[in-house]
N, CA, C and O atoms as a GROMACS GRO file, in nm:
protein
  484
    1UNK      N    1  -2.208  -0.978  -1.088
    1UNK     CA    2  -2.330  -0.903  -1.094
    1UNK      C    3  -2.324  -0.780  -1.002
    1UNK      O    4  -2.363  -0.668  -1.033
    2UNK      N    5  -2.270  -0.816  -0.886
    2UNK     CA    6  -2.235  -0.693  -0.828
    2UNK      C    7  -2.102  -0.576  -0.832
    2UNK      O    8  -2.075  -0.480  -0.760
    3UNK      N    9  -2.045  -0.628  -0.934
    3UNK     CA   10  -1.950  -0.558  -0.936
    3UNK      C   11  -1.962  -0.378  -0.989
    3UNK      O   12  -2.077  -0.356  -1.028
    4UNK      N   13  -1.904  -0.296  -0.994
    4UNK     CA   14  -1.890  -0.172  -0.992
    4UNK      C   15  -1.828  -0.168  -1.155
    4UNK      O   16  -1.731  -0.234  -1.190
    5UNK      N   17  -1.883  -0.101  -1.218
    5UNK     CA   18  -1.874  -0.091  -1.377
    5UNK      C   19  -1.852   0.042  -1.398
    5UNK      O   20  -1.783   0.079  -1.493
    6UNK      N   21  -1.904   0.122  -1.318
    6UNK     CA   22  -1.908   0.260  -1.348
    6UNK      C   23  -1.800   0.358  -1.322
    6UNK      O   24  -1.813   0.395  -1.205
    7UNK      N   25  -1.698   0.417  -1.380
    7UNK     CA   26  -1.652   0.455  -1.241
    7UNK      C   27  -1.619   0.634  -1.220
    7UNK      O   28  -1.562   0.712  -1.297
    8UNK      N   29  -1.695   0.660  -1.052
    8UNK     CA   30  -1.715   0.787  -1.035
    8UNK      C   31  -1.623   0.815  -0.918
    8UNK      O   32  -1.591   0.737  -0.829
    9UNK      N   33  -1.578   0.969  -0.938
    9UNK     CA   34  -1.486   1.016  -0.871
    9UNK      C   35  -1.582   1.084  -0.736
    9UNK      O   36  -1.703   1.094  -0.752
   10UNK      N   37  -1.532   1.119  -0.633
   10UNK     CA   38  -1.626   1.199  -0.500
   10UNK      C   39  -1.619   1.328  -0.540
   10UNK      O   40  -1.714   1.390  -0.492
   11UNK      N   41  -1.549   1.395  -0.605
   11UNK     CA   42  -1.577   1.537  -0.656
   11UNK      C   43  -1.507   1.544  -0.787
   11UNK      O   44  -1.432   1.462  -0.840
   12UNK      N   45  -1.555   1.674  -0.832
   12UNK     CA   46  -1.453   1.692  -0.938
   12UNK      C   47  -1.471   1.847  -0.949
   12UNK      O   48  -1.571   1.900  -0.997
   13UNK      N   49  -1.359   1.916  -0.898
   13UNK     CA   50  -1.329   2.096  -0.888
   13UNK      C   51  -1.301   2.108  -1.012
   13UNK      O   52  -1.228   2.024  -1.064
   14UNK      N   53  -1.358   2.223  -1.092
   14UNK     CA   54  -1.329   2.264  -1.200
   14UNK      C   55  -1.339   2.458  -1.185
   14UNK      O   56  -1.436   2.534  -1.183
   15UNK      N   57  -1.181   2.482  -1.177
   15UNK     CA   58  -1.162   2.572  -1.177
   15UNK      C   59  -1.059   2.647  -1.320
   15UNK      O   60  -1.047   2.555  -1.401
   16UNK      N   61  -0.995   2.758  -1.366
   16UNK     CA   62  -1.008   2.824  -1.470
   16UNK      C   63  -0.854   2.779  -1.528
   16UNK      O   64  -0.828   2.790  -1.648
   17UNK      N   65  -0.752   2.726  -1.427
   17UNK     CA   66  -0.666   2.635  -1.538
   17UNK      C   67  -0.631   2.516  -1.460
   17UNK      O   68  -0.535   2.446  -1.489
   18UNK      N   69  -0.710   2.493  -1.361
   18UNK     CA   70  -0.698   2.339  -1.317
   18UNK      C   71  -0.825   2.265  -1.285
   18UNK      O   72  -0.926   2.320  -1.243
   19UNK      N   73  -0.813   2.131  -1.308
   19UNK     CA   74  -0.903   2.062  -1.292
   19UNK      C   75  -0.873   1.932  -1.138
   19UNK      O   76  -0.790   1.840  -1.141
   20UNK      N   77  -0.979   1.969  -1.007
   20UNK     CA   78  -0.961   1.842  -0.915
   20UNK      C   79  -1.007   1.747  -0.925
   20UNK      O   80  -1.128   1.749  -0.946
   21UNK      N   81  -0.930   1.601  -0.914
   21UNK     CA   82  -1.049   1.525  -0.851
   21UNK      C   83  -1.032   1.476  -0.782
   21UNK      O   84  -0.922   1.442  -0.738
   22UNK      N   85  -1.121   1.454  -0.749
   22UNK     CA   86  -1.118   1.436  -0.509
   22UNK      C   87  -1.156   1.273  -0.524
   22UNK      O   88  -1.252   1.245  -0.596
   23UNK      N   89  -1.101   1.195  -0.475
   23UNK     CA   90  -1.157   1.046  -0.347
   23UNK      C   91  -1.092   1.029  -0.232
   23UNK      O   92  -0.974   1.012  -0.202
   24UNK      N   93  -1.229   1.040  -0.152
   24UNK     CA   94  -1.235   1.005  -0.028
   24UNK      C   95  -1.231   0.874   0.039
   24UNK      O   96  -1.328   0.802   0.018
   25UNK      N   97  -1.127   0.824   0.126
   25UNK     CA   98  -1.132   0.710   0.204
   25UNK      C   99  -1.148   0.728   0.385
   25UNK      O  100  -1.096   0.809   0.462
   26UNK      N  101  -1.208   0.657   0.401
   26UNK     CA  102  -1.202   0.729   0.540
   26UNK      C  103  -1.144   0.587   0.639
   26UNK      O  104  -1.118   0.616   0.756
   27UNK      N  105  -1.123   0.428   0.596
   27UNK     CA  106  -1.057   0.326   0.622
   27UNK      C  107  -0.869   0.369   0.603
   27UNK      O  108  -0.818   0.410   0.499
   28UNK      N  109  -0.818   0.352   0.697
   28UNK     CA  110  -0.684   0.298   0.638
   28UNK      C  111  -0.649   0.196   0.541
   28UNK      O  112  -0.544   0.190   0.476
   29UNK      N  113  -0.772   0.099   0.538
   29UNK     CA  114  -0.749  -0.037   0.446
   29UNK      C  115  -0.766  -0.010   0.336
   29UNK      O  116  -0.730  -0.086   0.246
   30UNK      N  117  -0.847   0.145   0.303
   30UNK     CA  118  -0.897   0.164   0.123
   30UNK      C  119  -0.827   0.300   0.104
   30UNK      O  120  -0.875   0.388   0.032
   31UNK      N  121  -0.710   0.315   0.174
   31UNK     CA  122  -0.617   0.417   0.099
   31UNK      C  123  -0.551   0.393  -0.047
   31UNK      O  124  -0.557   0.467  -0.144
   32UNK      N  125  -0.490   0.275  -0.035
   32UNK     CA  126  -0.449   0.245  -0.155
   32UNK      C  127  -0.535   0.229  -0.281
   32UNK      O  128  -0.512   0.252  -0.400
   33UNK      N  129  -0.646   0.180  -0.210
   33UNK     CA  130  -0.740   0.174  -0.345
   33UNK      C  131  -0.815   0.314  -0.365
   33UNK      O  132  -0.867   0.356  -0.468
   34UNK      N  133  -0.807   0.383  -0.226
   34UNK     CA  134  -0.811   0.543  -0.379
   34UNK      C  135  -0.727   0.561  -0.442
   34UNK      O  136  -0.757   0.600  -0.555
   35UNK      N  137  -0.577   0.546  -0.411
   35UNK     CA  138  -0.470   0.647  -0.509
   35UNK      C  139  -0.483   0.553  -0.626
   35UNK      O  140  -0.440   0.603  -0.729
   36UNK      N  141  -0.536   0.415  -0.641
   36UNK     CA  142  -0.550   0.337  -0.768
   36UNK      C  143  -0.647   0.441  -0.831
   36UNK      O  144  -0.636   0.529  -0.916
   37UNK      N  145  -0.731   0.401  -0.767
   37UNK     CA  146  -0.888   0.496  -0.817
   37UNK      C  147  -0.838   0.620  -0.875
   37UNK      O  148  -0.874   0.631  -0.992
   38UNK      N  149  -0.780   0.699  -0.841
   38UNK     CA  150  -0.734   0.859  -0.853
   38UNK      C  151  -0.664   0.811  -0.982
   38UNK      O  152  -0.689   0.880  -1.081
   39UNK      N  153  -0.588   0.714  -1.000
   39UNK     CA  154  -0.473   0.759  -1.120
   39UNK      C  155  -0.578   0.707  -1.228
   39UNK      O  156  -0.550   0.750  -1.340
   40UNK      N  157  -0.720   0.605  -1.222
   40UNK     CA  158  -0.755   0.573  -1.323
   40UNK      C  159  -0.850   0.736  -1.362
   40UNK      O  160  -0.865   0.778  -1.476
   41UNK      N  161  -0.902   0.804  -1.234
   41UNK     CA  162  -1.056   0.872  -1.289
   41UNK      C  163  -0.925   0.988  -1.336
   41UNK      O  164  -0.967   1.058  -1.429
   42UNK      N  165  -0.801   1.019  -1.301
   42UNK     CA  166  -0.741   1.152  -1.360
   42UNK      C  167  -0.677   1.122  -1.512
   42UNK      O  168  -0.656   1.220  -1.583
   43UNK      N  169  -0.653   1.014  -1.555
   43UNK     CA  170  -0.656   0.958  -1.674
   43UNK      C  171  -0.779   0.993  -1.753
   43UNK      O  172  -0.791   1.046  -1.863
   44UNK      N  173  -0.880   0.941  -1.654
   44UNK     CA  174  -1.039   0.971  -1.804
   44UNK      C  175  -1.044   1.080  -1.800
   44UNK      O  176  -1.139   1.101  -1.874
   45UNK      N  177  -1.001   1.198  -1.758
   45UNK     CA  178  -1.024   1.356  -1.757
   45UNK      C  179  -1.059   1.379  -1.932
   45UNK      O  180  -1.153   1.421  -2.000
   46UNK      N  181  -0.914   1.322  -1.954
   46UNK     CA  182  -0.863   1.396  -2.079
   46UNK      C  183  -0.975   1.278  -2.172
   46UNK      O  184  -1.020   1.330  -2.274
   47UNK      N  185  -1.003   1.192  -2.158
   47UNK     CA  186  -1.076   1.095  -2.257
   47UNK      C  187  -1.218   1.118  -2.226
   47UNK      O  188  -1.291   1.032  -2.276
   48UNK      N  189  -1.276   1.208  -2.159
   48UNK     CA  190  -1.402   1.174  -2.148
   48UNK      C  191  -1.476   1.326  -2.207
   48UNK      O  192  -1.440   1.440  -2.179
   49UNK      N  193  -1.567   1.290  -2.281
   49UNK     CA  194  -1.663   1.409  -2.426
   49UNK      C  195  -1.704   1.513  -2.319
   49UNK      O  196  -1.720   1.623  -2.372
   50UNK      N  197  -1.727   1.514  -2.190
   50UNK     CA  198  -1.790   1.640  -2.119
   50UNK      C  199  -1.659   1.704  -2.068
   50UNK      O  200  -1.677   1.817  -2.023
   51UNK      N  201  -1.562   1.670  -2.065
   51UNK     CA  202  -1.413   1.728  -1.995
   51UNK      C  203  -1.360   1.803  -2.114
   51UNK      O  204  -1.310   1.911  -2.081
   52UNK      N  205  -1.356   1.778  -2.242
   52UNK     CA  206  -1.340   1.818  -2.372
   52UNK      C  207  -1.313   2.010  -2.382
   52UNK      O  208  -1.223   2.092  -2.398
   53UNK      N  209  -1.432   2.004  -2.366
   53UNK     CA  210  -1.470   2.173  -2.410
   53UNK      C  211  -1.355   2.230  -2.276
   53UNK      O  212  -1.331   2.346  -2.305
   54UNK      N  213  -1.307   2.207  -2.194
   54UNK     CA  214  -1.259   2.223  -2.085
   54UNK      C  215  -1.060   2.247  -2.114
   54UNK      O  216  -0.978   2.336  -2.092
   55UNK      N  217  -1.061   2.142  -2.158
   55UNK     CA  218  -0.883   2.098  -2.194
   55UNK      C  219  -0.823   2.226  -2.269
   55UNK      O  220  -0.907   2.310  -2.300
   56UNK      N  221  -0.688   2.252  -2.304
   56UNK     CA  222  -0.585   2.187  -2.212
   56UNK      C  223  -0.648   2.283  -2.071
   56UNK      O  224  -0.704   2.392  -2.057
   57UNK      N  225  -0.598   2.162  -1.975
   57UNK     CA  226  -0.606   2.227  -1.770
   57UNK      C  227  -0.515   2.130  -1.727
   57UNK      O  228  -0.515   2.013  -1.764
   58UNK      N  229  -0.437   2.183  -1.648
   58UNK     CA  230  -0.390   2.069  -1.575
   58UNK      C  231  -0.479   1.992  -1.506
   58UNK      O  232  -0.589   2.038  -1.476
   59UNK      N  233  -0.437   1.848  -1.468
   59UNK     CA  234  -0.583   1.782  -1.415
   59UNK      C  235  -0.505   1.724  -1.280
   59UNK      O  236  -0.422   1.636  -1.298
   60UNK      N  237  -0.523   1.756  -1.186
   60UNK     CA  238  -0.472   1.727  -1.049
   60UNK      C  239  -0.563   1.601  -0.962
   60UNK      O  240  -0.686   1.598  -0.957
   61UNK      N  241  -0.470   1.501  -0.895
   61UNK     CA  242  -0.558   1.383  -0.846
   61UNK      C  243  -0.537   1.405  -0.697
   61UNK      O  244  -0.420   1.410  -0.658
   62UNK      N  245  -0.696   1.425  -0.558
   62UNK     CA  246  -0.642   1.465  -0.487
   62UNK      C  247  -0.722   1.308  -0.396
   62UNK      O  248  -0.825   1.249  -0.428
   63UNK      N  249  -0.638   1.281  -0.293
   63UNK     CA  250  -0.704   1.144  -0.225
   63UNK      C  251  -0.697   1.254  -0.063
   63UNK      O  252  -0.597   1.309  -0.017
   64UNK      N  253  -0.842   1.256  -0.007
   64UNK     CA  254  -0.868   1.317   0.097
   64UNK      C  255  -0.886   1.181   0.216
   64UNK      O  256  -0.979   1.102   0.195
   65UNK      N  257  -0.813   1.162   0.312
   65UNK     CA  258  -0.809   1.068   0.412
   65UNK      C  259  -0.802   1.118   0.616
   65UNK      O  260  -0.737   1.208   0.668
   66UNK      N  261  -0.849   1.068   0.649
   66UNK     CA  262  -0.888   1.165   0.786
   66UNK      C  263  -0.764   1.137   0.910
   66UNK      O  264  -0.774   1.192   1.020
   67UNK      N  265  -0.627   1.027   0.868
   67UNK     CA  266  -0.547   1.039   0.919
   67UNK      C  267  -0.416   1.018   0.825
   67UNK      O  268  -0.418   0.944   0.727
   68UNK      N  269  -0.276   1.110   0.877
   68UNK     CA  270  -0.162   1.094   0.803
   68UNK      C  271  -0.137   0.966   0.774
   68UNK      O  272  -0.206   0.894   0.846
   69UNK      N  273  -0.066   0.902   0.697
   69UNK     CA  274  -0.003   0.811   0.634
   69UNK      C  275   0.090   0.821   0.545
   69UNK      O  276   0.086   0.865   0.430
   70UNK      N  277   0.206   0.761   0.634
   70UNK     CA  278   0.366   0.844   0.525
   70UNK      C  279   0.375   0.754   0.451
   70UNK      O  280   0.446   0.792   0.359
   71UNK      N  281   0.335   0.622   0.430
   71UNK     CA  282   0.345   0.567   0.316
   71UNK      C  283   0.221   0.576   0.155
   71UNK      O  284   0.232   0.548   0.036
   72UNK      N  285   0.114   0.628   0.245
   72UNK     CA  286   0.015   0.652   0.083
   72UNK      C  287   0.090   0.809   0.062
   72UNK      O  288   0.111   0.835  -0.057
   73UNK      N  289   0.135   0.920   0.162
   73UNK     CA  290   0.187   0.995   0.097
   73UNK      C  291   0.283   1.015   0.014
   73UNK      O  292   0.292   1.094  -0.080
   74UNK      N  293   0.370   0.920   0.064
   74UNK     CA  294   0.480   0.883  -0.060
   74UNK      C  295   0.436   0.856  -0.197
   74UNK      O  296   0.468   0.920  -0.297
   75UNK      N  297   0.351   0.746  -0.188
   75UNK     CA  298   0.365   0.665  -0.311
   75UNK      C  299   0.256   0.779  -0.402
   75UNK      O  300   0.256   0.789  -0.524
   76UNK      N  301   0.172   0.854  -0.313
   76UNK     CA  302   0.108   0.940  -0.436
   76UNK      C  303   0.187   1.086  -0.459
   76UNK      O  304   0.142   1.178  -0.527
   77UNK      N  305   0.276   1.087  -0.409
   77UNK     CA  306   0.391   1.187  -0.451
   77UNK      C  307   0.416   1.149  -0.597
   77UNK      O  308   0.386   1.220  -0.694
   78UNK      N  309   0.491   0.991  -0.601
   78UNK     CA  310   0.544   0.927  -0.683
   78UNK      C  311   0.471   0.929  -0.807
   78UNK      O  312   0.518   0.950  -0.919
   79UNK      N  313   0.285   0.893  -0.761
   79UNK     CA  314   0.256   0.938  -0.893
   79UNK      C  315   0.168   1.070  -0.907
   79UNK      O  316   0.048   1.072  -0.936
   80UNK      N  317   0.252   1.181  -0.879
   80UNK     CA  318   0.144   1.316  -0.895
   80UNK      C  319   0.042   1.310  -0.859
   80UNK      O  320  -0.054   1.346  -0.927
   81UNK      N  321   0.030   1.253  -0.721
   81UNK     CA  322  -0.123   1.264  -0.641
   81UNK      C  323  -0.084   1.378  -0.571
   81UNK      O  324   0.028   1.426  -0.586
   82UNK      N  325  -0.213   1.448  -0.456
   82UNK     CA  326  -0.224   1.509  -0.402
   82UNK      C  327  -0.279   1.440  -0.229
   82UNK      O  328  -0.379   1.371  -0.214
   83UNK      N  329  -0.222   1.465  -0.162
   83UNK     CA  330  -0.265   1.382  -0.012
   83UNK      C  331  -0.307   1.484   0.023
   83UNK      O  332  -0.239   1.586   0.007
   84UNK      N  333  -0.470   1.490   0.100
   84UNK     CA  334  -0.520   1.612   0.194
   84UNK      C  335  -0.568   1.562   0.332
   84UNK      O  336  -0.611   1.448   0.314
   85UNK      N  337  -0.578   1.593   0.446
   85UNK     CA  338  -0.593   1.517   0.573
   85UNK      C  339  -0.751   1.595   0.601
   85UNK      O  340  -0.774   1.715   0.591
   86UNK      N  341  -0.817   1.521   0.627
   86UNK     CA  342  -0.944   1.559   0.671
   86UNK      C  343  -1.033   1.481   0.772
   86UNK      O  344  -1.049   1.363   0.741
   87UNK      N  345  -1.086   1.517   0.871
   87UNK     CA  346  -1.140   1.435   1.002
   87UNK      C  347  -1.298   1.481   1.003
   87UNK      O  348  -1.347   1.578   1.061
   88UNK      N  349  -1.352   1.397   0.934
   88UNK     CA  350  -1.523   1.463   0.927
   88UNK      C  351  -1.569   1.465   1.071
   88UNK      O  352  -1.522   1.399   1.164
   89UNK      N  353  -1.689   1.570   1.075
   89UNK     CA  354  -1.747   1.565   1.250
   89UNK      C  355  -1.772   1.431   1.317
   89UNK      O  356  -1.754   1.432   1.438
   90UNK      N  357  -1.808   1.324   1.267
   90UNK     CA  358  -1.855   1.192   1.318
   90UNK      C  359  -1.753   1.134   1.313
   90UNK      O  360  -1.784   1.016   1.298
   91UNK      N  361  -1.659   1.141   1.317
   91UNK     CA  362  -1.506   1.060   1.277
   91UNK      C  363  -1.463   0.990   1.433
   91UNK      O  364  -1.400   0.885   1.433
   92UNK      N  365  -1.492   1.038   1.531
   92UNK     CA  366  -1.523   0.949   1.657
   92UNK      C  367  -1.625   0.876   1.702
   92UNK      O  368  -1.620   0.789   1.788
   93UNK      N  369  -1.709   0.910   1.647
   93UNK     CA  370  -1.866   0.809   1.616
   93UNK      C  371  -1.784   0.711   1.548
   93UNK      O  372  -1.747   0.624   1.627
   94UNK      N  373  -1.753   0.697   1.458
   94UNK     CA  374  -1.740   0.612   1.315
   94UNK      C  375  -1.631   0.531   1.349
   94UNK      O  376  -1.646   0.410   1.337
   95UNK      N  377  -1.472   0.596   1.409
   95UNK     CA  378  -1.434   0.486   1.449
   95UNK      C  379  -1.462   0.425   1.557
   95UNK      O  380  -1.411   0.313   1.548
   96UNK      N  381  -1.525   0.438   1.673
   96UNK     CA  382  -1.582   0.352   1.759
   96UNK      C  383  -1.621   0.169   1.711
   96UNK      O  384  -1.592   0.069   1.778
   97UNK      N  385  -1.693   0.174   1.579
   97UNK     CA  386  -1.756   0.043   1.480
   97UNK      C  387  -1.612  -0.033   1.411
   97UNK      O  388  -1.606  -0.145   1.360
   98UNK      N  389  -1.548   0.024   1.421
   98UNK     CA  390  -1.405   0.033   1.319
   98UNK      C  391  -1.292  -0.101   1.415
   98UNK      O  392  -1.274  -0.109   1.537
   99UNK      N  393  -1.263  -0.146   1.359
   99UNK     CA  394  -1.159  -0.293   1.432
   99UNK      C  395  -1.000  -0.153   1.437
   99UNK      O  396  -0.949  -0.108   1.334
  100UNK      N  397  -0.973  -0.130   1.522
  100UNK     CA  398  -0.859  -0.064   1.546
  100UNK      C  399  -0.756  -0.077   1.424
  100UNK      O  400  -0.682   0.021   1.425
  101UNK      N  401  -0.732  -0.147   1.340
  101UNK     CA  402  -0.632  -0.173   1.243
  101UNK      C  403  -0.723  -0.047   1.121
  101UNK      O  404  -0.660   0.040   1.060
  102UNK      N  405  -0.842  -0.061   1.113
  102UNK     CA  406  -0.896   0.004   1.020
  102UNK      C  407  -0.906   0.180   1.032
  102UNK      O  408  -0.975   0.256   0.964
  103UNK      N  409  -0.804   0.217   1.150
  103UNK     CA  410  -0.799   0.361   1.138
  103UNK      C  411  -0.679   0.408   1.233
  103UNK      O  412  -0.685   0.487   1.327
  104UNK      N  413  -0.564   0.336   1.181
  104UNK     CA  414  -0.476   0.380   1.198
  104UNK      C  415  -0.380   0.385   1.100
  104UNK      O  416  -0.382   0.288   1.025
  105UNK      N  417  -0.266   0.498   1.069
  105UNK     CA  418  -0.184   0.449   0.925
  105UNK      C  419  -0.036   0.346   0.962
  105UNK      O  420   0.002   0.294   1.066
  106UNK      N  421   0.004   0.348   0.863
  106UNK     CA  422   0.084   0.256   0.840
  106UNK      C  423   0.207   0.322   1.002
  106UNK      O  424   0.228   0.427   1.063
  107UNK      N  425   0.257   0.170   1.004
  107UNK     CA  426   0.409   0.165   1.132
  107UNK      C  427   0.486   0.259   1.094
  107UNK      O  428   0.479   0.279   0.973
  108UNK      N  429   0.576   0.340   1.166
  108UNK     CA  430   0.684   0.433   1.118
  108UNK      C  431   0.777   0.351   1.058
  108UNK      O  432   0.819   0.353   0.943
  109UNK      N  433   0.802   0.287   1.140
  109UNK     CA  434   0.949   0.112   1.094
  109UNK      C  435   0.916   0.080   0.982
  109UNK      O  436   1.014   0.047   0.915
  110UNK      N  437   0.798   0.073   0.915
  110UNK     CA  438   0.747   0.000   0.756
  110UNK      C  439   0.796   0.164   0.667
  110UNK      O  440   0.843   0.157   0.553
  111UNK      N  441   0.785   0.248   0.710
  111UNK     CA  442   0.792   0.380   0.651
  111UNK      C  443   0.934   0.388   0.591
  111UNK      O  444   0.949   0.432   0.477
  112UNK      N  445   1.019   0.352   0.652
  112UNK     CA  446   1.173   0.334   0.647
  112UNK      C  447   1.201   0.218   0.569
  112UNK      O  448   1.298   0.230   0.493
  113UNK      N  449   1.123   0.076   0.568
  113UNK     CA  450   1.141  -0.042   0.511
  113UNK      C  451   1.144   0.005   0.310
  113UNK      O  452   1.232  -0.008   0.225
  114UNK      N  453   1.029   0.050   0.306
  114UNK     CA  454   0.987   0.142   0.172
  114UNK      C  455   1.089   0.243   0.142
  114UNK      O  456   1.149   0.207   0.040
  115UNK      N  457   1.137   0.360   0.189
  115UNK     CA  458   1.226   0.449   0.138
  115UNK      C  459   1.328   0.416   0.164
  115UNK      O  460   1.416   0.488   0.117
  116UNK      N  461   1.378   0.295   0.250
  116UNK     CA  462   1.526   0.208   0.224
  116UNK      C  463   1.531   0.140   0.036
  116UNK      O  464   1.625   0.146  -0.044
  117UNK      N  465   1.420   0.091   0.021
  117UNK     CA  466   1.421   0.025  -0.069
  117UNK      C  467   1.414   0.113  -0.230
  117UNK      O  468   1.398   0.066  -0.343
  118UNK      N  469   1.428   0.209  -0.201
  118UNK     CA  470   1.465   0.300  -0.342
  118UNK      C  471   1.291   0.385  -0.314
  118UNK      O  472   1.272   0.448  -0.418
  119UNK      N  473   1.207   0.400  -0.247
  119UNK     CA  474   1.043   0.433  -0.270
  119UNK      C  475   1.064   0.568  -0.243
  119UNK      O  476   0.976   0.650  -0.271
  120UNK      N  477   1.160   0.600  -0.195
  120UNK     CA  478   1.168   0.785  -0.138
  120UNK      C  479   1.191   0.840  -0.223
  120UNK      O  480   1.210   0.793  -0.335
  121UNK      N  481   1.196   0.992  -0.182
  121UNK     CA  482   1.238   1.065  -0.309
  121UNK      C  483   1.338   1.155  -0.252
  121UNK      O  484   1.398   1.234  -0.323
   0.00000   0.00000   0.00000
């Protein structure tokens, strides 16, 4: 009953031969589930009746997060994401509430574990 049925992107730039769409995470723990998010809402670009009159555009998927992370940057390399780093004004307010694991990115040592394993490019 509570689940999320709908699904909306945090922006969507529409400029004259490209199309953005932006999700924002501001957890380290829901990085991955934007770049999920990103590859499904840049998929409906092309399937959805108001994007239509619009096409062909390239349609670019961008995941905005307020600290680096070399492993979501990788993997949305991998699939034509876009990584942007952004630190909103309250972003020291905010992590103050935050359990320390929830705003920091991934180990450098795990970074290497992944592009040992074929994940680099």
């Amino acid at each position: 009953m509570l689940r999320v049925r709908m699904r909306w992107a945090d922006a969507v730039v529409i400029q004259p031969s490209v199309i953005t769409v932006v999700e924002g995470k501001l957890r380290a723990s829901e990085f991955l589930k934007g770049l999920g998010e990103l590859q499904v809402y840049t998929h409906l670009v092309g399937h959805t009746p108001e994007f239509k009159p619009m096409m062909p555009r390239e349609v670019v998927g961008r995941l905005v997060i307020p600290i680096l992370d070399p492993v979501v940057e990788l993997i949305a390399r991998q699939g034509n994401l876009d990584v942007a780093v952004y630190k909103p004004s309250f972003w020291t307010e905010y992590t103050a509430v935050l359990q320390p694991r929830q705003t920091r990115s991934i180990r450098p040592e795990e970074t290497s574990l992944i592009s040992a394993k074929g994940g680099g490019s």
